[in-house]
N, C-alpha and C positions, 0 to 999 in steps of 0.2 A: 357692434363695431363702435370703439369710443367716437367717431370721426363723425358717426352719422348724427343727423338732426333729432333722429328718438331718443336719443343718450341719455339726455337731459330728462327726457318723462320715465322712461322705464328703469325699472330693477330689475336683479337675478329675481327669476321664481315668479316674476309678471306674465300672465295670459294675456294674449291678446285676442279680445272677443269681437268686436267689427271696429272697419274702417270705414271711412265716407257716407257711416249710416248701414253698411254693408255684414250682416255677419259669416264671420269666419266658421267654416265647419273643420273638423276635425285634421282633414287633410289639410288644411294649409291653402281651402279656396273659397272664393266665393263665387255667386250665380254670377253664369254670363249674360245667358242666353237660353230661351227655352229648350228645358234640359242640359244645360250647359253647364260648366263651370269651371275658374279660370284660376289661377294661383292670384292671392290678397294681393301681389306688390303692382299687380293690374291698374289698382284701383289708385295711385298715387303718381300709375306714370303718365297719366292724364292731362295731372296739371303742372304747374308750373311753380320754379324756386319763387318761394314767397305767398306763396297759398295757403289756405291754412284748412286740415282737414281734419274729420273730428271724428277718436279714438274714445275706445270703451276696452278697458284694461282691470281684469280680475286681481287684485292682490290682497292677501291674507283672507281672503272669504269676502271680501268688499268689493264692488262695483265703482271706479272709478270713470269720469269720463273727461278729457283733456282733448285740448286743441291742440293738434304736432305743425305749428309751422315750417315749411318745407325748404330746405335750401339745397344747395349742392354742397355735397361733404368735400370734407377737406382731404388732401391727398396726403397718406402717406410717407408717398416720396415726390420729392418735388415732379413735377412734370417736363422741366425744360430746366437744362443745366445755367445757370447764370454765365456760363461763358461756353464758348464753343471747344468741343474737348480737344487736347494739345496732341493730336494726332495727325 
């Protein structure tokens, strides 16, 4: 999503291998809990806009690892009409 706060670190063709320290297995999760396991976006709704949480992102056979500072994405479509609709 251009909107979101990863935008800026990833590209097309970027794996993303853990978050918060956490790695990511094939499905799309990481350990919850013994024997558990919970989809990655778990691990981000924790904290808080302005946090900063630290990614490990395969690209072209390379190991990178980046800090994704966390905001709240930008909307789309506005959220509230600048004026009240003429109806």
């Amino acid at each position: 999503e251009p909107a979101a706060p990863a935008a800026a670190l990833l590209q097309e063709r970027d794996v993303l291998l853990s978050v918060g320290g956490q790695p990511i297995g094939g499905g799309g999760t990481i350990h919850f809990r013994r024997r558990e396991r919970i989809a990655f976006p778990y691990a981000t709704s924790r904290l808080c806009p302005g946090d900063g949480v630290q990614i490990e992102v395969l690209r072209r056979g390379e190991v990178h690892r980046r800090t994704l500072e966390l905001a709240w994405p930008l909307p789309l479509v506005p959220m509230h009409p600048p004026q009240p609709p003429a109806y």
